[in-house]
N, C-alpha and C positions, 0 to 999 in steps of 0.2 A: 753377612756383616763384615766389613772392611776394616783392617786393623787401628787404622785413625780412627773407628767410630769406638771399639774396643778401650781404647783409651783414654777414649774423652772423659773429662771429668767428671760429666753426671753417671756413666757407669761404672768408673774405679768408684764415683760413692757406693753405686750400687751395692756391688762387690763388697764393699769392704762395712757396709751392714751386714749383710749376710755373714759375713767370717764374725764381724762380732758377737755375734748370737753362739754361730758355733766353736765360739774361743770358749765360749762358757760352758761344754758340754767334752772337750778334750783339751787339753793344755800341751806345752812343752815338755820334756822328757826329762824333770830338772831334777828329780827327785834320787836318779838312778845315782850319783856319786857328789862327789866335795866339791866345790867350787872357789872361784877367787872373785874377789869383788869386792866392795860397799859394802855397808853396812845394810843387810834387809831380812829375808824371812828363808832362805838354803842355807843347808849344811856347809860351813866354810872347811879348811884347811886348820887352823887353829883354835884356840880357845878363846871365847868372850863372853857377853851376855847373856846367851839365852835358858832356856831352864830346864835344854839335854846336860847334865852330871856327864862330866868325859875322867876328871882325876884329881888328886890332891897334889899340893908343892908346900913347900916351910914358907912362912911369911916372911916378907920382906919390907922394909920403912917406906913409904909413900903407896901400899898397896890398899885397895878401899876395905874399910873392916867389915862393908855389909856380908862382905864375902867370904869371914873367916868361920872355920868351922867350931862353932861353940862346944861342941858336943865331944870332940876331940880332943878340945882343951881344957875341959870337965874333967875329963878322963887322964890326960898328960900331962896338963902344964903346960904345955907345947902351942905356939901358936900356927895353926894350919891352915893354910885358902883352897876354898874346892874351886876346882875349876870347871868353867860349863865351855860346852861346843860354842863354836864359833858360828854366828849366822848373818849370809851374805847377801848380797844382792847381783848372780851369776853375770859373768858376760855374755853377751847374745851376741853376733854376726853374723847376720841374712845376708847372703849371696842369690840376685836372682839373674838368672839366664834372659836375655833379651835379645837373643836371635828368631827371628824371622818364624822360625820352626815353632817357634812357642807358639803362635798365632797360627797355626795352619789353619784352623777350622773355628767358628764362633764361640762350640761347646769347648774346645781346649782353653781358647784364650779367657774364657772368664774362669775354667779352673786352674788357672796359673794367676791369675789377680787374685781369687779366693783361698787361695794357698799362701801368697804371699801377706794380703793384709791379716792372715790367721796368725800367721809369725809374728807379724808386727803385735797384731793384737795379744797373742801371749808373750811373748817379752814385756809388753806393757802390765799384764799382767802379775808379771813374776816382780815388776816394780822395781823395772830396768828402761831402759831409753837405748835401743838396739842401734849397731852401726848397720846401716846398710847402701847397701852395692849391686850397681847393675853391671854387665859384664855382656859385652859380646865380642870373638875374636880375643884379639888383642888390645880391645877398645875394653875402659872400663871409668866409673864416676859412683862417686860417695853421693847418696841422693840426700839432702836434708830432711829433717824430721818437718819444717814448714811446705816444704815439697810433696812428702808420702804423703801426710795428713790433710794439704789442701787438693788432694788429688789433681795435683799437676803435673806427676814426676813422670806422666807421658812423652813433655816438649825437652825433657836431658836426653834423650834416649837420640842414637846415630841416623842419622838421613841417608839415602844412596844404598844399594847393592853394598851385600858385605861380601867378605872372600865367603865360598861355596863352603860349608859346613863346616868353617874355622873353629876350633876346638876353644872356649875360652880359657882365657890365662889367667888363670885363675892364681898363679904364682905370685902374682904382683896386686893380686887384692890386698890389703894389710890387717888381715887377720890377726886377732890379737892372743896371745900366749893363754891356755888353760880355758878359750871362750866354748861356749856353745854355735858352732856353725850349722847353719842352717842355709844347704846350698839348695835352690829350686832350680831344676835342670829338668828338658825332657831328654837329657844324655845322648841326642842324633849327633853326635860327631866323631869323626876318624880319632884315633890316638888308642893305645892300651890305658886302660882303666885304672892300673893300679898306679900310673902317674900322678892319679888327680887322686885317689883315696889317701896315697901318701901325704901330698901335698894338704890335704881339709885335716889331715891327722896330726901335721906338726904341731911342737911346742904345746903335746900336750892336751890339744883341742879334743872337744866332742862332736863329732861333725854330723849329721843326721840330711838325708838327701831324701828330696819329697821329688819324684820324676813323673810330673804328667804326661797324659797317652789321649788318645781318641781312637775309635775301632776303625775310622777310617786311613792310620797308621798301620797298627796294631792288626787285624785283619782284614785287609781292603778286597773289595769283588771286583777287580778291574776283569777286563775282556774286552778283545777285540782290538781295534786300533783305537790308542789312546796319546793324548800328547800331558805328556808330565812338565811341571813347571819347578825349577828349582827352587825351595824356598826361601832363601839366604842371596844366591844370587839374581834369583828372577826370569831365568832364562829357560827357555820351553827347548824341550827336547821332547819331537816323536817317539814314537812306539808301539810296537805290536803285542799284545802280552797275552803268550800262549800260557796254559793250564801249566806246563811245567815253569816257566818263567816265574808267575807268581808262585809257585812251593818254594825258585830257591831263595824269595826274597822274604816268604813268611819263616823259611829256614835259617836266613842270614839276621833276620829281623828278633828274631828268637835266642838266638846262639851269643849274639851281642847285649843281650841283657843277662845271659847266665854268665857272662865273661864279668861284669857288672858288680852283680850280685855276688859272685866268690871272690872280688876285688875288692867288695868292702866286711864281707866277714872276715878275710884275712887281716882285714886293718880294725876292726871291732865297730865300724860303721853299722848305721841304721836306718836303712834303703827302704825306702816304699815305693812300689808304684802307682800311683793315683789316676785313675779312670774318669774320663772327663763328662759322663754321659748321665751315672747313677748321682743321687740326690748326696749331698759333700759328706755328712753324716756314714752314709752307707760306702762311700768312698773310701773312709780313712780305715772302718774297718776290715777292707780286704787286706789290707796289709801292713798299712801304719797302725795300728793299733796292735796285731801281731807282733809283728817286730819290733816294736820299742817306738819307733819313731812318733808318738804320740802317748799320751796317758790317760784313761778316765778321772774326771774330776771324782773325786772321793765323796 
């Protein structure tokens, strides 16, 4: 299946039934701290309406007296307002990767749609309207919510050969101060890692990185004479791949995900790796569920 078909709009619906069903069975990671936001159903940063008790303050003229504590003033004279937790309605910011790589193979590219409408779908969930971003290179576009949802947001995305494994820049997304990020990357490009944990970590952020894989990455049986095709730039390059050839690249292949992986525990990130092959359910459990990057619905 050819990546134009992948994106055609009757499979993003596809796709994005299926994430619906499993938005309902794992959610977003919202629960784990305070958020800023709207008015909705998370834990905020301050005190408001809801009916978690956080503390008491002395009354003041124009404060509502449904709030004053009577039982206080039974007892003192004193007039006192409890105060309850504040509850929000978090920021979300999906960042998805939209290089060439993400498409290598049929089963990847639909687990990068099903990843991404799952976000979509829990943020909606969480009873937020998520900002999202597609990003390849240096090239990057805010997709509109009439775009995701009318599954068009195929025809925004760049035409032409990109640079060979351009790192995105993800500097110049405009991530919003205290949000939940949620970057979809299958991480195949040159740079040190801790640039970009840094960078999903500012101002604050909670950044959670879902990195889809396919075994034919991930541990390929090449042999013999083989012609490799870049997939970013398109360009076929020969090759002979002896038995050692292939270790040093399941070596090198390996070694850049533990680089990864200690790049974002140092920044308190929540990495999974997502295998494109198992049924999305049994996916999230190898390690999005472990690590945070996911929650069971309660």
């Amino acid at each position: 299946m050819t990546s134009s078909a992948i994106l055609d709009p009757a499979m993003l619906r596809e796709c994005h039934a299926r994430a619906r069903g499993w938005a309902g069975l794992f959610r977003l990671p919202l629960r784990q701290r305070v958020w800023r936001g709207g008015s909705g159903d998370f834990m905020g940063r301050g005190t408001g309406s809801s009916l978690d008790f956080q503390d008491h303050r002395a009354y003041a003229p124009g404060d509502d007296p449904r709030h004053i504590n009577w039982q206080a003033y039974a007892r003192t004279g004193q007039y006192s307002m409890k105060l309850f937790r504040e509850e929000v309605r978090p920021l979300i910011d999906i960042v998805l990767d939209v290089s060439r790589s993400m498409l290598f193979t049929a089963e990847k590219a639909a687990r990068v749609i099903e990843l991404f409408y799952f976000a979509v779908e829990g943020a909606m969930r969480a009873g937020t309207a998520p900002a999202v971003t597609a990003v390849s290179g240096g090239w990057h576009r805010t997709l509109p919510r009439e775009s995701v949802m009318g599954h068009r947001w195929g025809d925004e995305l760049p035409n032409g050969p990109q640079p060979a494994a351009a790192p995105p820049d993800i500097a110049r997304v405009p991530l919003r101060a205290q949000s939940l990020r949620i970057f979809i990357s299958d991480l195949l490009f040159a740079g040190e890692p801790e640039r970009f944990t840094a960078v999903l970590s500012a101002r604050q952020g909670r950044p959670v990185i879902f990195a889809p894989y396919c075994q034919a990455e991930s541990d390929p049986d090449w042999d013999g004479n083989m012609e490799f095709i870049d997939a970013e730039a398109l360009s076929h390059h020969p090759r002979r791949v002896e038995p050692a050839l292939l270790r040093r690249y399941r070596e090198a292949y390996a070694r850049h995900f533990d680089l990864w992986k200690a790049a974002s525990q140092r920044h308190g990130l929540a990495m999974a790796r997502v295998p494109a092959e198992p049924e999305f359910p049994a996916a999230l459990q190898l390690e999005a569920l472990r690590n945070g990057a996911v929650e069971p619905w309660a």
